[in-house]
C-alpha positions as CSV (number, residue, x, y, z in Angstrom):
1,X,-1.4,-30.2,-15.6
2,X,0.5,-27.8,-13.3
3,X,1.0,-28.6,-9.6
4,X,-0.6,-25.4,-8.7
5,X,-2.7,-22.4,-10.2
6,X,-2.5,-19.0,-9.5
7,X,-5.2,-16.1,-9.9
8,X,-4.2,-13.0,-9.9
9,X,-0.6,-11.5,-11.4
10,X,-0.6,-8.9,-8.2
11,X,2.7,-8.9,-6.1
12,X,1.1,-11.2,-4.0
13,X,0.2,-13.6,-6.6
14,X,3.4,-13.3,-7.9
15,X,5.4,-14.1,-4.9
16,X,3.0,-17.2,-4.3
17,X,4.2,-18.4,-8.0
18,X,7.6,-17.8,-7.5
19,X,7.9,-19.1,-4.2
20,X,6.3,-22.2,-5.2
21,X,8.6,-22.7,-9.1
22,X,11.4,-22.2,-6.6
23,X,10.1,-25.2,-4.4
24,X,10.1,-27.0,-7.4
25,X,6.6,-27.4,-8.2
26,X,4.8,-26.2,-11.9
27,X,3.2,-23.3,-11.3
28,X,1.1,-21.7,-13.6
29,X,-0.5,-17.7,-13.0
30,X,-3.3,-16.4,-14.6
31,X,-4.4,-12.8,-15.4
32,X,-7.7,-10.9,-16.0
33,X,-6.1,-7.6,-17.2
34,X,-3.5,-7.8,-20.4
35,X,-0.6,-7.0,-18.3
36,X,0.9,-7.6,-14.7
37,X,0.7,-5.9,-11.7
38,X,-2.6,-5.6,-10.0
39,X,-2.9,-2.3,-8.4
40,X,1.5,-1.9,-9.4
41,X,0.9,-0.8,-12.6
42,X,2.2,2.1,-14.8
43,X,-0.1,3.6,-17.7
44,X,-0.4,7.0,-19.9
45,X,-3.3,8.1,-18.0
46,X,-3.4,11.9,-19.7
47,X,-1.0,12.7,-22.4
48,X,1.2,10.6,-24.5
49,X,4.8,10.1,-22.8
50,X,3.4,10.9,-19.8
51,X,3.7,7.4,-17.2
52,X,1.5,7.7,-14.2
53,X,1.0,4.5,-11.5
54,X,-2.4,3.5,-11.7
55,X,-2.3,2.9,-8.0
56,X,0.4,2.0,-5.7
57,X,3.4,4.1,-6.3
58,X,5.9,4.8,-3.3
59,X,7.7,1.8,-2.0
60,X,9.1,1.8,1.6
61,X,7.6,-2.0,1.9
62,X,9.0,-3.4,-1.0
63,X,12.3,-2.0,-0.7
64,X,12.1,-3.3,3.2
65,X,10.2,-7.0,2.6
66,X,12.2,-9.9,3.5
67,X,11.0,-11.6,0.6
68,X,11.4,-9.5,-1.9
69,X,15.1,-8.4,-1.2
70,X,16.2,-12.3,-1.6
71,X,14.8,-12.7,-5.2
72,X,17.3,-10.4,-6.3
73,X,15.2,-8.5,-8.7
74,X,17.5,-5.9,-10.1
75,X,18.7,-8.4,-12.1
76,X,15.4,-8.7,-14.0
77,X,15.6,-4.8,-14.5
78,X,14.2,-3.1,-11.1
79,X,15.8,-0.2,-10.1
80,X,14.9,2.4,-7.1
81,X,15.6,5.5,-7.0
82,X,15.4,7.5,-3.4
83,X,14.4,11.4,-3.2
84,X,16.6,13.6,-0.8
85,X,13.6,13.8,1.3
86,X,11.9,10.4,1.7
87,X,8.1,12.5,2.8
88,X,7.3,16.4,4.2
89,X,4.3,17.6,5.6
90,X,3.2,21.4,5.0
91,X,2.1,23.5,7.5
92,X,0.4,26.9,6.4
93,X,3.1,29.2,8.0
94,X,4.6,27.8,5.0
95,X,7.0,25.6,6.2
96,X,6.9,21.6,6.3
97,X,8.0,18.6,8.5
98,X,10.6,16.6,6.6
99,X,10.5,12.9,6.7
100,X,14.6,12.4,6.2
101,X,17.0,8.9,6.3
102,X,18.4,10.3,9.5
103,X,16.7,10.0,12.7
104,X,18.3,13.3,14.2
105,X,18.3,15.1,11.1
106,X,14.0,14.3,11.5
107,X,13.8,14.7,15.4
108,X,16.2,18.1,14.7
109,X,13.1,20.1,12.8
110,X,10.6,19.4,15.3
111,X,11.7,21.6,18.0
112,X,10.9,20.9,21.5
113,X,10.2,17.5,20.5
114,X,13.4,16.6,18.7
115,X,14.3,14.0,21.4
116,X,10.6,12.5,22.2
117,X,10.9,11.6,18.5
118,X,14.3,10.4,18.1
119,X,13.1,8.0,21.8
120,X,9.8,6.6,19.8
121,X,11.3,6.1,16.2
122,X,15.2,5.3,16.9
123,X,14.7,2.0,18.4
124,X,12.1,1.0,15.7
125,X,14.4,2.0,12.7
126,X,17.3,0.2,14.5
127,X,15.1,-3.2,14.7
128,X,13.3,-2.8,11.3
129,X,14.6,-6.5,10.4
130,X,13.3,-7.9,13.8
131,X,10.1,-5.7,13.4
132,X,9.8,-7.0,9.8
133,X,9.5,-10.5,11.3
134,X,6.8,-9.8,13.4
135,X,4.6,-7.4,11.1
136,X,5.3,-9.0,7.9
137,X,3.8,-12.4,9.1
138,X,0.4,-14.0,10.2
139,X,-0.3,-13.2,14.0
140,X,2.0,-15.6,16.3
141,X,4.3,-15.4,19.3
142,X,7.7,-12.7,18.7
143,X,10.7,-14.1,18.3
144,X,11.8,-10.5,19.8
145,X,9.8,-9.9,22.4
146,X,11.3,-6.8,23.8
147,X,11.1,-4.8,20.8
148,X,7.7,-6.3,20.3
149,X,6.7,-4.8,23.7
150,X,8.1,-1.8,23.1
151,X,6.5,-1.4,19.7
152,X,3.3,-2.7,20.7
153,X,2.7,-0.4,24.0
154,X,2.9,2.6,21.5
155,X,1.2,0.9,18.2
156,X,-2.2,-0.6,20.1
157,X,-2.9,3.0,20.8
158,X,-5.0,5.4,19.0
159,X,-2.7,7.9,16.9
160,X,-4.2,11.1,18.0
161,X,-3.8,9.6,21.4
162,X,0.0,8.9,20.5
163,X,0.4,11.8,19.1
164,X,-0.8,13.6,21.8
165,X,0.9,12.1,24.6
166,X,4.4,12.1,23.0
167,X,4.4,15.0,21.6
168,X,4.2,19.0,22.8
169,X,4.4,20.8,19.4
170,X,2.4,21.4,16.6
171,X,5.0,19.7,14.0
172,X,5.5,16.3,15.8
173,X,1.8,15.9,15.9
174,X,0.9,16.4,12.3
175,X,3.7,14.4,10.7
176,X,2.8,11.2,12.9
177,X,-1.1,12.1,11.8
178,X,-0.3,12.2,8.3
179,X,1.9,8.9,8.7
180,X,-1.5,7.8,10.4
181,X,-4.0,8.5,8.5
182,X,-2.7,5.6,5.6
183,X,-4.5,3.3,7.6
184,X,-8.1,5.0,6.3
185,X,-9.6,4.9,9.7
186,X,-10.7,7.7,12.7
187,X,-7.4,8.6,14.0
188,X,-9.4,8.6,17.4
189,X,-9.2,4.1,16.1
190,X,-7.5,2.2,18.8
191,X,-4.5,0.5,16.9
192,X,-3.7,3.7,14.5
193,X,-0.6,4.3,15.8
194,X,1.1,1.2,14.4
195,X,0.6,3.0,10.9
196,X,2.2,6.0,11.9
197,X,5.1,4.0,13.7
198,X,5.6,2.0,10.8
199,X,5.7,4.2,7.9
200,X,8.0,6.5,9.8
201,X,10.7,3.4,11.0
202,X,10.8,2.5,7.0
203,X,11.1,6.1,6.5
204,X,14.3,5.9,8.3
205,X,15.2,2.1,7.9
206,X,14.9,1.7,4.2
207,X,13.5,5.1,2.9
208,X,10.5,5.6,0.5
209,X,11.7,5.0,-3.2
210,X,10.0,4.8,-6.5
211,X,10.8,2.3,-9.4
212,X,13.0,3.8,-12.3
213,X,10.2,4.2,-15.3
214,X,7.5,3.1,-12.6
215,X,5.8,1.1,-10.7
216,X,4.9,-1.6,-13.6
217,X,8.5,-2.5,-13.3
218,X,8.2,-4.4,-9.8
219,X,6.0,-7.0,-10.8
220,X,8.0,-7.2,-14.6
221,X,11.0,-8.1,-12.9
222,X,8.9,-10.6,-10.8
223,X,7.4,-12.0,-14.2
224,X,10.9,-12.4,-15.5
225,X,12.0,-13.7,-12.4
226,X,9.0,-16.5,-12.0
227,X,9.8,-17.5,-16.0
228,X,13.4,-17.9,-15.3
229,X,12.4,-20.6,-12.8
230,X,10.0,-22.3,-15.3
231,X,6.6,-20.8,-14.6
232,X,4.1,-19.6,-16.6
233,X,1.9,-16.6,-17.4
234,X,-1.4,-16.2,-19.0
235,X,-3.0,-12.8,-19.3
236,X,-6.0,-11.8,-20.7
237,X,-7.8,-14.3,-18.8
238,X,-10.8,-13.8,-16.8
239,X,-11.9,-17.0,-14.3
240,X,-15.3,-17.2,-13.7
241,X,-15.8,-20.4,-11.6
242,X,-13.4,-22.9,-10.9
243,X,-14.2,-25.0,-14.2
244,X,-12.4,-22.4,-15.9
245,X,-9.2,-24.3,-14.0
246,X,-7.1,-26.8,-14.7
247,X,-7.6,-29.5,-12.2
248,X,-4.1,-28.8,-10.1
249,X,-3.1,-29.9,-7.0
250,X,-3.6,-26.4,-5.0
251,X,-5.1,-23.0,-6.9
252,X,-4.0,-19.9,-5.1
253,X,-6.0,-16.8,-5.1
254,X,-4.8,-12.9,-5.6
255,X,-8.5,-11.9,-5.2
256,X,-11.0,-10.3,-2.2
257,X,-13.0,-12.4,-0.1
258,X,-15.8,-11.3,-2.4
259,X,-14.4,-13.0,-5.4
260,X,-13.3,-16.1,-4.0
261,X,-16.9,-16.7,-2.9
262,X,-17.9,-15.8,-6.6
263,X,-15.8,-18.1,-8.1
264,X,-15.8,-21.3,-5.5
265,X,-18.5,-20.6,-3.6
266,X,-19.8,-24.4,-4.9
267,X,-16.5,-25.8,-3.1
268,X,-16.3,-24.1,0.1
269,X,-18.8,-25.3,3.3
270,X,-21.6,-22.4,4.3
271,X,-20.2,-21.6,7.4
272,X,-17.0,-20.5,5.4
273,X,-19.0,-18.3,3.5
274,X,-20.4,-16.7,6.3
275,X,-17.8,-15.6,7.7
276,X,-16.0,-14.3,4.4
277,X,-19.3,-12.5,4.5
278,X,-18.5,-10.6,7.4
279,X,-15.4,-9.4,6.3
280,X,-15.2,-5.4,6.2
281,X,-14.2,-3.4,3.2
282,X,-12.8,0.4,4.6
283,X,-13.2,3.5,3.0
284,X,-12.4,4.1,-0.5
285,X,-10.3,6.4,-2.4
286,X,-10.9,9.3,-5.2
287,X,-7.8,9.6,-7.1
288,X,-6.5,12.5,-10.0
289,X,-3.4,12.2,-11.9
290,X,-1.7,15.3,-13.9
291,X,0.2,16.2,-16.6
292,X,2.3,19.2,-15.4
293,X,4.1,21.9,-17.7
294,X,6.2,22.4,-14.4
295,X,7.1,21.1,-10.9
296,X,4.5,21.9,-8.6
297,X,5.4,25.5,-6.8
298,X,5.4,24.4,-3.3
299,X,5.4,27.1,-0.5
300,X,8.0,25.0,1.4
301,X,11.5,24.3,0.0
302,X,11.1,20.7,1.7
303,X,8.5,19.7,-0.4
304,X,9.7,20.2,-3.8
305,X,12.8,17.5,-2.7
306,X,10.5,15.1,-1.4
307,X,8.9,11.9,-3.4
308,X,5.5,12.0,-1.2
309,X,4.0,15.0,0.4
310,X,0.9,14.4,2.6
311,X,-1.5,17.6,2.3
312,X,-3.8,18.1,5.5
313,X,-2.4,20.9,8.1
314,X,-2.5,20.6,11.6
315,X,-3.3,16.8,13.4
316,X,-6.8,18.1,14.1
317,X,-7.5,18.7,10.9
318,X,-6.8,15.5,9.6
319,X,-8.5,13.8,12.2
320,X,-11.9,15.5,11.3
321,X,-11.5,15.1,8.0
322,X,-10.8,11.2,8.2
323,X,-13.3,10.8,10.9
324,X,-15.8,12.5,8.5
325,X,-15.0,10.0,5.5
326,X,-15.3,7.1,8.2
327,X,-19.3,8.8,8.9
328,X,-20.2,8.7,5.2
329,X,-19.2,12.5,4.3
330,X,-17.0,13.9,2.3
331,X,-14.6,16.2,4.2
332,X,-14.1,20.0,2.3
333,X,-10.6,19.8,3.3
334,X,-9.3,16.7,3.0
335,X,-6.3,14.4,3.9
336,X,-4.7,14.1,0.4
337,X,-2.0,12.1,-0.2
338,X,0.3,13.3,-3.0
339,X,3.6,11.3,-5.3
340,X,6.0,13.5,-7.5
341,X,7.9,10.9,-8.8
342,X,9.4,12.8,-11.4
343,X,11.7,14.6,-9.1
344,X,13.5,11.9,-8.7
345,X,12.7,9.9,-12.3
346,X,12.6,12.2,-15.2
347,X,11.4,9.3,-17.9
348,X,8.0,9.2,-17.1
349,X,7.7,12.8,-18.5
350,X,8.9,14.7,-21.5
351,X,11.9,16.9,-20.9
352,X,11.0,19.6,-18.3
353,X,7.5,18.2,-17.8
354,X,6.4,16.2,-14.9
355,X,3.8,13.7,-13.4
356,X,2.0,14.1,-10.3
357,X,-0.3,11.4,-8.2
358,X,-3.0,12.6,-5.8
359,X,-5.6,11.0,-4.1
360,X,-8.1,11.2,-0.9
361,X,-10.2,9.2,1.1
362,X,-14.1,9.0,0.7
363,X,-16.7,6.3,1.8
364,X,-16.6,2.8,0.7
365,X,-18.6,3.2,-3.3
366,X,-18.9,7.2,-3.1
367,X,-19.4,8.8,-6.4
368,X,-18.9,12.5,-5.4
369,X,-16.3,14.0,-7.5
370,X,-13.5,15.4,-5.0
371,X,-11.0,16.7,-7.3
372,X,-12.1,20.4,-7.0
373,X,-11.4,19.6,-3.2
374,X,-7.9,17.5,-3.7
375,X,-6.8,20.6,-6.3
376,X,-7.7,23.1,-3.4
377,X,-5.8,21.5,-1.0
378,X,-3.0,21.3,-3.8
379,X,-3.3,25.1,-4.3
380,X,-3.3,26.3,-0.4
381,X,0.4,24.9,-0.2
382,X,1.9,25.5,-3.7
383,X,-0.1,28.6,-5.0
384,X,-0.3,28.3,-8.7
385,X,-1.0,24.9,-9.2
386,X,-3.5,25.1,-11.6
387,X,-1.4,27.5,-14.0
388,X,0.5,24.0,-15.0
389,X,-1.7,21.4,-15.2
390,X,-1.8,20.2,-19.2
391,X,-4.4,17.1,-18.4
392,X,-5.9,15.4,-15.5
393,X,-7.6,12.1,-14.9
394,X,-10.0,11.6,-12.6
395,X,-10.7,7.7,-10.7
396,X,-13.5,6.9,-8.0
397,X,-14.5,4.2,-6.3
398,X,-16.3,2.7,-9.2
399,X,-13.4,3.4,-11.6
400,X,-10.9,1.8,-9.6
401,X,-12.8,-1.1,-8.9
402,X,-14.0,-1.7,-12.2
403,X,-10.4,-1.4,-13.5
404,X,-9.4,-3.6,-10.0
405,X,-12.3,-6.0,-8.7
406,X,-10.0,-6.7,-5.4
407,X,-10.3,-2.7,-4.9
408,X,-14.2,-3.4,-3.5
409,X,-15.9,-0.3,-3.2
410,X,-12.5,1.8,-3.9
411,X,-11.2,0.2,-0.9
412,X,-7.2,0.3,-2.0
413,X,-6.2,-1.8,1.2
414,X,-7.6,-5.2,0.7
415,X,-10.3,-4.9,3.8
416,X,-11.0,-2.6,6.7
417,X,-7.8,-2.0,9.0
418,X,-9.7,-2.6,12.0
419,X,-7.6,-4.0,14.9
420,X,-9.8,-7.0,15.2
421,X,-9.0,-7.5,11.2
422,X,-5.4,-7.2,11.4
423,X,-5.4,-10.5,13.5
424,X,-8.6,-12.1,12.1
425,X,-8.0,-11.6,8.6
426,X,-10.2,-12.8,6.5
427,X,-11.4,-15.2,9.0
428,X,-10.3,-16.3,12.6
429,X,-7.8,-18.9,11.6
430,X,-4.6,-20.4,12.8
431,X,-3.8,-20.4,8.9
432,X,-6.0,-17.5,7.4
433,X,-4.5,-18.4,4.0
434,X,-6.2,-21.9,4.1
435,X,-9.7,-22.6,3.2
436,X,-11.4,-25.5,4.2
437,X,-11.0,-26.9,0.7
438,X,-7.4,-28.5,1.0
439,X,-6.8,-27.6,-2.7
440,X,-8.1,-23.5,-2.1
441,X,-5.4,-21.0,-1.0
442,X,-6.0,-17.0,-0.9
443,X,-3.0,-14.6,-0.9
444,X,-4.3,-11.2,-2.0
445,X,-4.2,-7.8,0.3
446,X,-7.2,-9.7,2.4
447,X,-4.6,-11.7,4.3
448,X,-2.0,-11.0,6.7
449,X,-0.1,-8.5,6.9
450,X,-2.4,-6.4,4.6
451,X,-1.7,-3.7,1.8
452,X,1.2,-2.7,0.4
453,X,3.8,-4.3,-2.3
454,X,5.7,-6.8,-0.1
455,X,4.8,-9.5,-1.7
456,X,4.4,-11.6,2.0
457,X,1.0,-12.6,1.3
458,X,2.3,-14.5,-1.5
459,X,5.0,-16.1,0.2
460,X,3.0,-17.1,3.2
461,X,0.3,-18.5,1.2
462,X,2.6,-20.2,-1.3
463,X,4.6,-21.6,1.9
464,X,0.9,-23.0,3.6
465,X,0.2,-24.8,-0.1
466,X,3.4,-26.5,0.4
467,X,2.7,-27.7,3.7
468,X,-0.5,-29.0,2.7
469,X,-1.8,-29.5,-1.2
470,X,1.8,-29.7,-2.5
471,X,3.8,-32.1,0.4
């Protein structure tokens, strides 16, 4: 029997297995789906030859995590490739923000706020690796604490209030909103700033790249990387209870709160239960990928360079339209967050043809159909969209959780990004990747620090099993 179990092949499951092989321990992962990956998975959605990420496709966090940068995964075949301009922003005078590697090259296309910028982000971008330490972690004391300060006077705020106070212009104000509004809350949320903060210090501290032939090959190489220290992987495998288990020493689980009580409710004490119970799910996502004849015709020259483009105008439009999904509507103009990875990696397309990834927030388990609305907003910046589109596929909320039972009610991010459950998450714990089952570990998107391919979930959990099950 193995020394420990893993459920889920996610990133985070992933890391938990290779973490633990490279302690030394037999590890062994199991998969529902017939491949790796989780939500980091690469698929011929539309057309044949056509490669489109099924979820997660940009990659500032997994070309910043601590953890994944020591496994040395290029040598199992990952490659990323970085767009001239890391994210822009449109505005409908028909120019855009650019998101660039340089600080002053940002700060110098916002205008009157080129040096408020450069003052919030510079210091952040310089101190990414200290910052790493505290964000990409459970909740404890900094081992920075000036930089914490400084990063946490301006995160703990709201991001229209951020935005607002630091900023005079127009420009400034809709590329930190559009930053923001990843987190899938009111931008009006106390705490939505750290979003905006964040994406933009990776922007400038490690850039925004996607994996050469896509995002399938981050968890390959951390297959090939797991077998090369002895573990094993078995996909095709659904676990229903924990009978379905071999009787190891600790079993660590990729899953939601919500599956973990599924399969082991029997071993876990009520009041466990309970509070997984109380554990928020946010808003969920509609998603539509295309098969384009062309590259999109943006308006702005800045857009057709850059990797990710977030559609949504002005701050106070994305602000209504996210505080609508957050009341249980569905916004006519909404945020929309867009990937054209074949910019910058032509061989997920036939020659001259390209892929493009959209998606936009709607409430937790909506089944409205938004892609009229998502193609609108495609069409208001880069008139003549539709002219090129060879095949589309839609995704809601019950697609993408079907396909992805973490992804509860289309909720992408693992659990509500509340401010009380970025330090309480899923429980109030000083360990929230312990049960109170010594053998049970979680490590999926419900713990700390949340969504995104890092792969620290993983290691933290894997690194509390060793402390405890696996001494």
């Amino acid at each position: 029997m193995p020394d420990a179990v893993v459920v889920g092949a996610g990133p985070n499951g992933l890391a938990a297995a290779i973490e633990l092989a490279g302690a030394g321990r037999s590890v062994h992962v199991i998969e529902r789906a017939e491949e790796v990956g989780g939500g980091t998975r690469t698929a011929e959605l539309t057309l044949p030859g056509f490669r489109h990420d099924v979820c997660s496709a940009v990659h500032p966090l997994a070309a910043a995590s601590p953890y994944l940068r020591r496994l040395g995964l290029e040598r199992h075949g990952l490659e990323f490739l970085y767009p001239a301009i890391e994210a822009a922003h449109p505005l409908d005078d028909g120019t855009a923000v650019a998101l660039r590697r340089s600080v002053r090259e940002t700060a110098a296309g916002l205008g009157d706020d080129a040096d408020a910028y450069a003052s919030l982000i510079e210091p952040l971008a310089d101190g990414w690796p200290e910052l790493a330490d505290l964000l990409l972690g459970p909740p404890r004391l900094p081992h920075h604490p000036l930089l914490a300060a400084r990063f946490g006077a301006s995160a703990i705020r709201s991001a229209q209030g951020l935005a607002e106070r630091a900023f005079t212009g127009q420009r400034a104000k809709a590329l930190l909103a559009g930053m923001a509004a990843h987190a899938m809350r009111p931008l009006t949320a106390q705490g939505t700033a750290a979003y905006g903060l964040v994406l933009l210090a990776l922007g400038h501290a490690a850039g925004w790249p996607v994996a050469r032939g896509g995002s399938q090959a981050i968890p390959d190489a951390m297959r090939a990387k797991l077998e090369a220290l002895g573990g094993g992987v078995e996909t095709g495998r659904e676990v229903r209870s924990l009978r379905d288990l071999p009787a190891a020493k600790a079993i660590v689980f990729d899953l939601s709160p919500r599956q973990l009580v599924e399969i082991c409710g029997d071993a876990l004490p009520d009041r466990y239960i309970r509070a997984l119970a109380r554990y928020r799910y946010g808003p969920g996502v509609f998603k539509v990928d295309y098969a384009l004849g062309a590259p999109v015709p943006w308006t702005a020259a800045e857009c057709r360079e850059a990797g990710t483009v977030h559609l949504g105008g002005t701050l106070a439009e994305i602000a209504s339209g996210e505080l609508a999904v957050a009341r249980g509507s569905h916004p006519e103009k909404p945020y929309v967050l867009v990937a054209q990875q074949t910019i910058i990696d032509p061989t997920r397309a036939p020659a001259g043809e390209h892929t493009l990834w959209a998606y936009c927030h709607v409430p937790n388990g909506s089944d409205y159909d938004m892609r009229a609305r998502i193609e609108a907003q495609i069409e208001r910046f880069a008139p003549g969209f539709s002219d090129l589109v060879l095949a589309r596929a839609a995704r809601g909320p019950s697609q993408l959780e079907a396909e992805n039972p973490n992804y509860v009610g289309g909720d992408i991010n693992g659990g509500m990004a509340s401010l009380r459950q970025t330090f309480a998450r899923p429980v109030v714990s000083l360990c929230p990747y312990a049960t109170p089952n010594p053998r049970i570990f979680l490590c999926s998107a419900s713990t700390p620090p949340g969504g995104g391919v890092h792969g620290m979930c993983g290691y933290h959990a894997a690194r509390a099993a060793l402390g405890r099950a696996l001494k």
